[in-house]
C-alpha positions as a LaTeX table, in Angstrom:
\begin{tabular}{lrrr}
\hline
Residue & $x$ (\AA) & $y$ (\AA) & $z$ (\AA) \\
\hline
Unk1 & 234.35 & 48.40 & 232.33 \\
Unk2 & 231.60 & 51.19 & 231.99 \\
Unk3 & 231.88 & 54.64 & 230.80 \\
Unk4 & 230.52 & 56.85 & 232.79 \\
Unk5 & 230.24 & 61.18 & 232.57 \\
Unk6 & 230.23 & 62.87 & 235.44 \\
Unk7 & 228.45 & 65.97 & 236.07 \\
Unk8 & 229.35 & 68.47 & 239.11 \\
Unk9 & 232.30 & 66.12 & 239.63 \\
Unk10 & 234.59 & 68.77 & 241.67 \\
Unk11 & 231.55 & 68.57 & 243.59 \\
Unk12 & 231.67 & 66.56 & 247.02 \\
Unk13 & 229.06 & 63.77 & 245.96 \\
Unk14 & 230.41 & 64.58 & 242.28 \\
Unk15 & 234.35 & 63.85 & 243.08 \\
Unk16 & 233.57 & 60.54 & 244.88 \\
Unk17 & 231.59 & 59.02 & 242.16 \\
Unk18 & 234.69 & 59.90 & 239.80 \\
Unk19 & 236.88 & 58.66 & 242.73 \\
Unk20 & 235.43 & 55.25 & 243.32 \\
Unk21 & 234.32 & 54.74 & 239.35 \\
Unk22 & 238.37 & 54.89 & 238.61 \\
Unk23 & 238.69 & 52.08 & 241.68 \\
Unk24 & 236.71 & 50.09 & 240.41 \\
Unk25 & 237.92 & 50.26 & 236.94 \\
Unk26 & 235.80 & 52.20 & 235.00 \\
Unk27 & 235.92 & 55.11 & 232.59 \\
Unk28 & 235.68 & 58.56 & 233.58 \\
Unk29 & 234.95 & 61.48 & 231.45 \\
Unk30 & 234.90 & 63.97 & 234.20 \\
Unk31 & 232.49 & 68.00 & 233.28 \\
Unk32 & 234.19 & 70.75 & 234.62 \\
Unk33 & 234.22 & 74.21 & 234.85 \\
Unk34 & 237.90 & 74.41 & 236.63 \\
Unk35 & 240.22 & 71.36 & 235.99 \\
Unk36 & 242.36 & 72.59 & 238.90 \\
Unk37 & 240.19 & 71.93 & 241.18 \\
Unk38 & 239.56 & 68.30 & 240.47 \\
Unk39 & 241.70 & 66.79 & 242.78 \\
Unk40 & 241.18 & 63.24 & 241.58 \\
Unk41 & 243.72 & 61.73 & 238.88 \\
Unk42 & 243.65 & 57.91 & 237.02 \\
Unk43 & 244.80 & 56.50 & 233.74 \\
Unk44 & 240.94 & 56.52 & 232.70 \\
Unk45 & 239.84 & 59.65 & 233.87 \\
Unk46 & 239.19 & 61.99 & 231.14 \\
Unk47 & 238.57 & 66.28 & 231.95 \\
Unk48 & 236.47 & 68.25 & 230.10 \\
Unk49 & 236.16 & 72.16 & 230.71 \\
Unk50 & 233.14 & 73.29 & 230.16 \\
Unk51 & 232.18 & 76.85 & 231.32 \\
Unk52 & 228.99 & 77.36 & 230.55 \\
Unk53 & 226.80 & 73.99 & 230.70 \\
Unk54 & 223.41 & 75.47 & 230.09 \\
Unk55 & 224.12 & 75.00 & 226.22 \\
Unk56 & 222.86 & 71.20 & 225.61 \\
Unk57 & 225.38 & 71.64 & 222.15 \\
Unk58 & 228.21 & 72.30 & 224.16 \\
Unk59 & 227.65 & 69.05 & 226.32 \\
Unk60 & 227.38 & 66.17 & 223.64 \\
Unk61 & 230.41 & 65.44 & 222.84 \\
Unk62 & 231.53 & 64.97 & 226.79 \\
Unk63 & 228.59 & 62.49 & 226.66 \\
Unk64 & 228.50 & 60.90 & 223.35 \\
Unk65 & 229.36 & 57.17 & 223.82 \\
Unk66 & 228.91 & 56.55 & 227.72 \\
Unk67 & 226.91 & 53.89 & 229.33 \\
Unk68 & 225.19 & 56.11 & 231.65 \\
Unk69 & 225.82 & 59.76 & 232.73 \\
Unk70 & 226.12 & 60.94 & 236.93 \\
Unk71 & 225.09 & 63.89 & 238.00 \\
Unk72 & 225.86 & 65.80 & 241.63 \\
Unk73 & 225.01 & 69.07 & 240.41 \\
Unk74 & 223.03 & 71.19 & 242.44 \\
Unk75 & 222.17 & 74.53 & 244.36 \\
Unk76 & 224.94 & 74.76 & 247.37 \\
Unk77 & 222.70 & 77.40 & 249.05 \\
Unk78 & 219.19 & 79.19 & 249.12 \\
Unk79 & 220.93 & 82.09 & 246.26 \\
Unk80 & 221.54 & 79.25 & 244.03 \\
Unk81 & 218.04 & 77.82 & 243.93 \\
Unk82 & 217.40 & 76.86 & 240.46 \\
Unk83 & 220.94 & 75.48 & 239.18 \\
Unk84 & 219.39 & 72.06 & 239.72 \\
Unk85 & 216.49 & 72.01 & 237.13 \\
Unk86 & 218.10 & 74.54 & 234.61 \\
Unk87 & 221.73 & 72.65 & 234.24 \\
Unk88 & 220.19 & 69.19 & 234.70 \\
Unk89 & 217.52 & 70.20 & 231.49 \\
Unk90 & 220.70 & 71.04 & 229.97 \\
Unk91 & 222.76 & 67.45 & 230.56 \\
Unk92 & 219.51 & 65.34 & 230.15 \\
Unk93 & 219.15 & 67.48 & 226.56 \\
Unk94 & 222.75 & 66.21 & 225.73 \\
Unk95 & 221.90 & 62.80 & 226.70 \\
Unk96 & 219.00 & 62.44 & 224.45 \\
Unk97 & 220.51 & 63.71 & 221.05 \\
Unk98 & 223.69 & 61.39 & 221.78 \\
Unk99 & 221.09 & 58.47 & 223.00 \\
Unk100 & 222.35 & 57.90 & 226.18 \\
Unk101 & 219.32 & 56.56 & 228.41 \\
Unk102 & 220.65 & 56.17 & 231.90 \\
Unk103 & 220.65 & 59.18 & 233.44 \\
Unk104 & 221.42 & 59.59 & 237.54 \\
Unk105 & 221.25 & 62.62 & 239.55 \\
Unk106 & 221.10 & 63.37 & 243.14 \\
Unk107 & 218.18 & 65.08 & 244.59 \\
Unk108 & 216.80 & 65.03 & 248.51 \\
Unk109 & 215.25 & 63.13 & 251.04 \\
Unk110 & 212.23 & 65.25 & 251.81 \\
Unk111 & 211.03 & 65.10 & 248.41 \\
Unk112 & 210.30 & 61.77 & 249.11 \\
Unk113 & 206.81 & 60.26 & 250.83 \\
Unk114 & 207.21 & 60.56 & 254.62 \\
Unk115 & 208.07 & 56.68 & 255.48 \\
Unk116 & 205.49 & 55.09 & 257.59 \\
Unk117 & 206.34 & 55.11 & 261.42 \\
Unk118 & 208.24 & 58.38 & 261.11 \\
Unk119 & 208.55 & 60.14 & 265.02 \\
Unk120 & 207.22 & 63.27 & 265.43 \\
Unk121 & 210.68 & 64.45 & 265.89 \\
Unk122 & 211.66 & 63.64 & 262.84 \\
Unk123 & 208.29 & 65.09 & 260.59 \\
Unk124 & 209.35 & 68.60 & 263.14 \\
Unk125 & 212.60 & 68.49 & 261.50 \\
Unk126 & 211.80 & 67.79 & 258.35 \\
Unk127 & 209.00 & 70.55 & 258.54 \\
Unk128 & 211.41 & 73.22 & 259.35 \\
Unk129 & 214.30 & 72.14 & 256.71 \\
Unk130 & 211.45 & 72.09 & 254.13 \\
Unk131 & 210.87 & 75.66 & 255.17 \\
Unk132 & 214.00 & 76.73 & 255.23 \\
Unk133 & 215.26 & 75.44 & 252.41 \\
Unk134 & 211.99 & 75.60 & 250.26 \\
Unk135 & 213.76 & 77.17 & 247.64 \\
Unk136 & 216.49 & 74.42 & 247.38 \\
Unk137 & 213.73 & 71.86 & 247.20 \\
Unk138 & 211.46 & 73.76 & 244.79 \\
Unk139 & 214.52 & 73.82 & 241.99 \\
Unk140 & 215.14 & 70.16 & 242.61 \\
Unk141 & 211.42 & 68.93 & 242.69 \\
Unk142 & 211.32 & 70.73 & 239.00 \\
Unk143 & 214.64 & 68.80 & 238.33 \\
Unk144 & 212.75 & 65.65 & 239.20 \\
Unk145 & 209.51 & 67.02 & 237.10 \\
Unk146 & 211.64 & 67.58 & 233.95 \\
Unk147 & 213.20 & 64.45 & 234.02 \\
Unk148 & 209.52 & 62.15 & 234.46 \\
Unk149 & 208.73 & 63.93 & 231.60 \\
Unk150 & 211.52 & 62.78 & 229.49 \\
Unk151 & 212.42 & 59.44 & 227.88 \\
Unk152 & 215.11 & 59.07 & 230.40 \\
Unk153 & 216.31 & 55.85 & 232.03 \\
Unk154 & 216.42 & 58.16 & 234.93 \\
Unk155 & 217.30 & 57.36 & 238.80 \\
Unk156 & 216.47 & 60.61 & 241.39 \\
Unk157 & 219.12 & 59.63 & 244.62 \\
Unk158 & 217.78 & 61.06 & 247.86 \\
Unk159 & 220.06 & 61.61 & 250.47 \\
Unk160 & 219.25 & 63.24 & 253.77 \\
Unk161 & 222.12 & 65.50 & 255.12 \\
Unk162 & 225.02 & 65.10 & 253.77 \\
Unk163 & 228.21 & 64.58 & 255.55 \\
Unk164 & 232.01 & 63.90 & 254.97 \\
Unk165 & 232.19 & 60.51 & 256.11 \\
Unk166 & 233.81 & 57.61 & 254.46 \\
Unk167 & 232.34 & 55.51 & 251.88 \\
Unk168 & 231.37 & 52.07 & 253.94 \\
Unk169 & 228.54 & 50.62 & 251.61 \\
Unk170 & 226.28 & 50.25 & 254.92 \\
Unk171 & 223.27 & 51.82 & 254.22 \\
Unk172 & 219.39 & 51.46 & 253.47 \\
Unk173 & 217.60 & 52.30 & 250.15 \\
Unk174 & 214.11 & 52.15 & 249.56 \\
Unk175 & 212.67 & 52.37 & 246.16 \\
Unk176 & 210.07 & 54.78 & 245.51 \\
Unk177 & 210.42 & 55.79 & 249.53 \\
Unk178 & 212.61 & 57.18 & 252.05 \\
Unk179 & 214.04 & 55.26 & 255.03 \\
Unk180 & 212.47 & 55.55 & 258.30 \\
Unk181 & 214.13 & 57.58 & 260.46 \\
Unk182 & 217.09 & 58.34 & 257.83 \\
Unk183 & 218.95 & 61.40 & 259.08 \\
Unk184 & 222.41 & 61.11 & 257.51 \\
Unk185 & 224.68 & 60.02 & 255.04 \\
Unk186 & 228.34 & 60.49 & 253.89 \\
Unk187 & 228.82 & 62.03 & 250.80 \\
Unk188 & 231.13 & 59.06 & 249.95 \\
Unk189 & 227.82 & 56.81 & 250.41 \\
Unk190 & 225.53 & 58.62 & 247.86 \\
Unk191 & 228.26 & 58.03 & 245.23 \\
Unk192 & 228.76 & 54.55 & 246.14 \\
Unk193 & 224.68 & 54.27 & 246.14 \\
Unk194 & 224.59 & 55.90 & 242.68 \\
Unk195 & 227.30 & 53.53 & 241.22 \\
Unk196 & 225.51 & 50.79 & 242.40 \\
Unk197 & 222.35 & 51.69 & 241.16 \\
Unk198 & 223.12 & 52.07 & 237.46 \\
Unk199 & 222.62 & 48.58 & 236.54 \\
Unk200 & 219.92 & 48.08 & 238.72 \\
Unk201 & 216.91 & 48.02 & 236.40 \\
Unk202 & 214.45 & 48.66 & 240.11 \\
Unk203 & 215.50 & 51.97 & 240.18 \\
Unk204 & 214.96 & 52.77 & 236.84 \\
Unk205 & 211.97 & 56.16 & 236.43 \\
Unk206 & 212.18 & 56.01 & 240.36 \\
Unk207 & 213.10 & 58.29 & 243.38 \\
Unk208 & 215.24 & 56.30 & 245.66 \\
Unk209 & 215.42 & 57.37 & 249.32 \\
Unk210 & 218.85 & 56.52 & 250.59 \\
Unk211 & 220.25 & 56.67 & 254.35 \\
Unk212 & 221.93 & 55.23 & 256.90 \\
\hline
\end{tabular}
C-alpha cells in the first residue's frame, strides 16, 4: 500500500488518480477546496478542505507522511493562466519541509520536443494550439521551470487533448519525448500513466510525453 496526496483531485485527471489509487488499494488523502464535489468515496480515502492552497503552511500537514504527492492542478482556460506554476510552487513548498521527494504533476504535450517523423499536419496543429493557448502553456512551462529547479523527485506528465474516455492502460510513453503522432488521451489514462510512473525511477527529473 502507498500513500499518496492528491492535488486538484475533484479535477477530471485529479478524481481518477484518487479513483483508481483506492482500486488498487492504496491510501488517499484527497486536497480540496469543496468536499461535495468529490464524488469518489473508499475506506482509505481521506478529504482535506483547503481553500486557499497558495499558503505552503497550510498544505503540510495534508502531505506530511505520503510516499509521493499527485498533482492535476491546472489552468481550465486562457483567464486562468498562471494557477499552474503559482499553486504547484505552493504544493512542491509543502513537500519539501515535510520531505516528501516524489512529486507528479500533469503538464502538456507541446511542451515537449516535436517527435521525429511528425506530419506536417500535425506540427500545423500543434502551431495553432500553441498560439492559442500560449498563455496556458506559458504558466505550465514555468510550472515545469520551478520544479527543475527544486530538489524534487519530480515527474512532468504530458498529455495531448484530453478526453473522457475510459481508463484501458493502452498507451505510449516516451521519456524525455512526446509520441509521434499522439493526438489524444482519456483523462482516465493520464491517471493510470501517473500511478504507474511513481515507482518508476526512468521518469524521475523528466518530462514524459504520454498518448495513445
Amino acid at each position: 500500500m502507498t500513500r499518496f496526496t492528491v492535488f486538484g483531485a475533484t479535477g477530471g485527471v485529479g478524481r481518477e488518480v484518487v479513483r483508481q489509487a483506492l482500486a488498487a488499494g492504496h491510501e488517499v488523502t484527497a486536497v480540496v477546496r469543496d468536499p461535495a464535489r468529490l464524488a469518489v468515496t473508499g475506506t482509505r480515502l481521506v478529504v482535506r478542505r483547503a481553500e486557499d492552497l497558495s499558503d505552503p503552511e497550510a498544505l503540510r500537514a495534508a502531505v506530511a507522511g505520503r510516499d509521493a504527492v499527485l498533482s492535476g492542478l491546472g489552468a481550465r482556460s486562457r483567464a486562468d493562466a498562471g494557477v499552474a506554476a503559482r499553486l504547484t510552487r505552493s504544493v512542491l513548498a509543502a513537500a519539501e519541509a515535510e520531505k516528501v521527494r516524489r512529486l507528479l504533476v500533469v503538464s502538456a504535450a507541446p511542451l515537449g520536443p516535436v517527435p521525429a517523423g511528425q506530419g506536417v499536419l500535425d506540427r500545423a496543429v500543434l502551431a495553432v494550439v500553441g498560439t492559442a493557448l500560449k498563455e496556458v502553456y506559458d504558466d505550465l512551462r514555468a510550472m515545469e521551470s520551478d520544479l527543475a529547479a527544486s530538489g524534487a523527485d519530480w515527474t512532468a506528465v504530458r498529455p495531448p487533448r484530453l478526453t473522457d474516455g475510459p481508463v484501458t492502460g493502452r498507451y505510449r510513453t516516451v521519456v524525455g519525448g512526446t509520441p509521434p503522432r499522439g493526438r489524444f488521451l482519456s483523462r482516465a489514462d493520464v491517471a493510470h500513466a501517473m500511478l504507474a510512473m511513481v515507482d518508476e525511477p526512468a521518469t524521475i527529473k523528466q518530462g514524459v510525453g504520454v498518448a495513445y
